[in-house]
C-alpha positions as CSV (number, residue, x, y, z in Angstrom):
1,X,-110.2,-10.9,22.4
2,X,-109.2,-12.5,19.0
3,X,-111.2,-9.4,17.7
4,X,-109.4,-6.7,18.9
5,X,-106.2,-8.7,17.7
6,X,-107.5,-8.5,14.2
7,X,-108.1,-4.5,14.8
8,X,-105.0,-4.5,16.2
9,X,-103.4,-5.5,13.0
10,X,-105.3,-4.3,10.5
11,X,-104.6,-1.0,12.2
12,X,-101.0,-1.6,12.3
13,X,-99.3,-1.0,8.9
14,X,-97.9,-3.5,6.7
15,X,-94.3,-4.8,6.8
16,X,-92.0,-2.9,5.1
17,X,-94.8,-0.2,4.2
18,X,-92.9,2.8,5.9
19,X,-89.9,1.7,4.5
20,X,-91.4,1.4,0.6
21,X,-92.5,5.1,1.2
22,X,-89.1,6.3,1.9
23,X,-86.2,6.3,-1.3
24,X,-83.7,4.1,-1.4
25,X,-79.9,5.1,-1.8
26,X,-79.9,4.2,-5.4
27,X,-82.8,6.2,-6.0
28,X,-80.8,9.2,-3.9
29,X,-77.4,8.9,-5.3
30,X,-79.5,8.8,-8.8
31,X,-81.1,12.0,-8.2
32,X,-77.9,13.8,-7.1
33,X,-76.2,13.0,-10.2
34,X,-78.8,14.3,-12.2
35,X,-78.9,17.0,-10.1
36,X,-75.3,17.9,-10.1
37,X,-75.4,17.2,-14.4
38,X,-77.8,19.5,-15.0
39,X,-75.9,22.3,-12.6
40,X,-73.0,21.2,-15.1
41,X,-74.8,21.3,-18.3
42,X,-76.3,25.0,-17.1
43,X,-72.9,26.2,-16.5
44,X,-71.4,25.1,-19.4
45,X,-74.6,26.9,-21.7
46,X,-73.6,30.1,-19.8
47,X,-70.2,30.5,-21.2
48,X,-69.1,32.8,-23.5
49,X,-68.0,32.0,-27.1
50,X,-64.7,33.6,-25.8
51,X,-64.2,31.8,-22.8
52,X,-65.3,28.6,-25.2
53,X,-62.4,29.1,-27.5
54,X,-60.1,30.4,-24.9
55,X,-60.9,26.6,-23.5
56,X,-60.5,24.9,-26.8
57,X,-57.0,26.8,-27.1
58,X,-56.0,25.2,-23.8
59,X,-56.7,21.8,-24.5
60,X,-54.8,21.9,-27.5
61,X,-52.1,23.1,-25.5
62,X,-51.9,20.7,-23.1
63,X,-52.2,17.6,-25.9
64,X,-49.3,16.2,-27.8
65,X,-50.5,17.2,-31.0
66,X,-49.4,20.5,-29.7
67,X,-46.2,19.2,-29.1
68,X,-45.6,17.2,-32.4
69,X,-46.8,20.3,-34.2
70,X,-43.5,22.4,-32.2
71,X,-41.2,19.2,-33.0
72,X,-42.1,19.6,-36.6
73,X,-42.0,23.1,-36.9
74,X,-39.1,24.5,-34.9
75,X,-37.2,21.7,-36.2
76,X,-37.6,22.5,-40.2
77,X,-36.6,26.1,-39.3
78,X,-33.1,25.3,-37.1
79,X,-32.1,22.8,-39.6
80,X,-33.2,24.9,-42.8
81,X,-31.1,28.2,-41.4
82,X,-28.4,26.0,-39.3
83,X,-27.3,23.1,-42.1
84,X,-29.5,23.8,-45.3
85,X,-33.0,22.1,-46.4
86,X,-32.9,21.4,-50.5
87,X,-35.7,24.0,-51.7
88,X,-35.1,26.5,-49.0
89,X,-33.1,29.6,-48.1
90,X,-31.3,30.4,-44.9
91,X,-34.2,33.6,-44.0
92,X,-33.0,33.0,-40.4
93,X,-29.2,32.5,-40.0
94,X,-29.4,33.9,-36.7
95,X,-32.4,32.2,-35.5
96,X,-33.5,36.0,-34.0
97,X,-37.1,35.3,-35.5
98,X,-37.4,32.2,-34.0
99,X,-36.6,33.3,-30.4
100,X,-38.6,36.7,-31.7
101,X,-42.0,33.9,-32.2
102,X,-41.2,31.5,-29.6
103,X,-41.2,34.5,-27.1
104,X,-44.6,36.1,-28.1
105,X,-46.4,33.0,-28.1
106,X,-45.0,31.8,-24.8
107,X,-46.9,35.0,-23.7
108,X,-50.1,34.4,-25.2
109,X,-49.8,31.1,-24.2
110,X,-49.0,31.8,-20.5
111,X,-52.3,34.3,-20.7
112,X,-54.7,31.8,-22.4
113,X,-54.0,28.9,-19.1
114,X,-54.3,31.5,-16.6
115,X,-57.8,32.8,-18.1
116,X,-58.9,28.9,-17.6
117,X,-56.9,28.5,-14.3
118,X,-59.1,31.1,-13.5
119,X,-62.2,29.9,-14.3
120,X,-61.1,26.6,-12.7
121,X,-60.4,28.0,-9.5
122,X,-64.0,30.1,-9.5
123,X,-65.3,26.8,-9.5
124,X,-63.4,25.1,-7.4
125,X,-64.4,27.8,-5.0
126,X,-68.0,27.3,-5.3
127,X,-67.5,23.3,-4.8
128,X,-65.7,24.1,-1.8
129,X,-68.6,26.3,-0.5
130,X,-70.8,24.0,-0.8
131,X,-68.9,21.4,0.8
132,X,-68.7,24.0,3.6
133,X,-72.5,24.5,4.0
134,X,-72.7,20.8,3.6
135,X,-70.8,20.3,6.4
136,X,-72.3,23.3,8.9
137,X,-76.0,21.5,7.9
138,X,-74.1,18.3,9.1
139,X,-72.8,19.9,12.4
140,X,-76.0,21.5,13.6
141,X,-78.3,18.2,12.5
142,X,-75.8,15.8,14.6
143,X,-75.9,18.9,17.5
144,X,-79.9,18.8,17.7
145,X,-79.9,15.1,17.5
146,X,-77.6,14.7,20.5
147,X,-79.9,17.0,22.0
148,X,-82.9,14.7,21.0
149,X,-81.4,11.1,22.1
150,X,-80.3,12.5,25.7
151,X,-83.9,14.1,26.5
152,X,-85.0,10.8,25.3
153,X,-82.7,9.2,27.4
154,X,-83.8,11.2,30.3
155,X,-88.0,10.8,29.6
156,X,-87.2,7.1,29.4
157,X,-85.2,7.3,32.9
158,X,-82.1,5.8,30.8
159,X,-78.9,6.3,32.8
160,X,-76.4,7.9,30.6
161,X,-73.0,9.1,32.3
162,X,-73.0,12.7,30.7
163,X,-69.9,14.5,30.8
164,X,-68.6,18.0,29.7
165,X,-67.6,16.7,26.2
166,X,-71.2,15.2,25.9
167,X,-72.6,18.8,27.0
168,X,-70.0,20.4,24.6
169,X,-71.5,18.3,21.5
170,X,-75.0,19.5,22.3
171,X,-74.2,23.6,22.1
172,X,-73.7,24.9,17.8
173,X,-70.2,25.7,17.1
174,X,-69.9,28.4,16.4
175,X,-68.0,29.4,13.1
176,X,-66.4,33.1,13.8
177,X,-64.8,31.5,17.1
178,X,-63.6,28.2,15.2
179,X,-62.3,30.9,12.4
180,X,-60.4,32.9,14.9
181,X,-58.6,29.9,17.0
182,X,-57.1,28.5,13.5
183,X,-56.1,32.3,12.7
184,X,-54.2,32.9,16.1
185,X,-52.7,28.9,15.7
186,X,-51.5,30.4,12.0
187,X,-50.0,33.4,13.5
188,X,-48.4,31.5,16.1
189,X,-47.0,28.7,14.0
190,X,-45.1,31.4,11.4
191,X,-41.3,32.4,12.9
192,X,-41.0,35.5,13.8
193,X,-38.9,37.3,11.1
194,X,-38.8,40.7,11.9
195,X,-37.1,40.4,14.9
196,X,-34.4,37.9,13.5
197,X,-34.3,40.7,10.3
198,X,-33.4,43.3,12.8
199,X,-29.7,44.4,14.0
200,X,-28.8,43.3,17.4
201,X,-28.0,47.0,19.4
């Protein structure tokens, strides 16, 4: 009897063997950064030398250099052609060339951050795709494992008060329905304007 204890646990795996097979959550969060830096790194290599110095454009933009630069600038030219600099002639008494330059580079200016709001919101739309098949992946694991834990419930003889939400939870949602209900709650929630627009006969 002692020897088929000793089978017993020789056949019986070590203490924490199954669980020194299996990653830990450092060792996963790890490999999704990498992951998710190289996907990064890759994206960035694929830009375009144009799109690189539309970027560079951009950020100088949006830094106060950029502004300091304006300060400096705009304010040598008013107060040369408004009051008189030592060393320099009124060329703009009317300050038309100014307002001439000002206008034309708010323009390309206005172009260059919506080329990289652009590319901003293409990938903002793939992070929120794969947040959406993320969560899909989530929705149909959790559905087959409620599936799983009541037909274990039920080999085990486990009395489990099942109700309609319960039976709900088991069946996949299905997306085109989901997408339809929160179209016909949109359409409901906006006023009706065309009838308010309209003359009373």
């Amino acid at each position: 009897m002692l020897g088929n204890r000793s089978q017993a646990e020789n056949a019986r795996p070590p203490h924490g063997a199954a669980a020194s097979d299996a990653p830990s959550l450092d060792a996963i969060l790890e490999r999704n950064i990498r992951t998710l830096v190289e996907r990064r790194r890759d994206e960035e290599s694929a830009i375009t030398r144009q799109e690189k110095l539309v970027g560079a454009i951009t950020g100088f933009i949006g830094s106060m250099g950029f502004v300091y630069a304006h300060v400096l600038v705009f304010g040598v030219w008013i107060a040369a052609n408004l009051f008189g600099m030592p060393g320099i002639s009124r060329f703009d008494p009317q300050l038309v060339h100014i307002a001439t330059l000002a206008s034309v580079e708010a323009i390309f200016l206005s172009t260059f951050v919506l080329i990289t709001q652009n590319r901003m919101a293409a990938a903002a739309h793939k992070r929120a795709e794969l947040d959406l098949q993320i969560s899909l992946l989530t929705e149909y694991e959790l559905t087959k494992l409620i599936a799983v834990v009541v037909a274990m419930a039920e080999r085990l003889g486990v009395k489990t008060e099942v109700d309609e939400q319960l039976e709900e939870l088991k069946q996949d949602v299905a997306v085109d329905t989901v997408l339809d209900k929160i179209e016909s709650a949109d359409e409901r929630a906006q006023p009706d304007t065309r009838s308010a627009a309209d003359p009373v006969a």
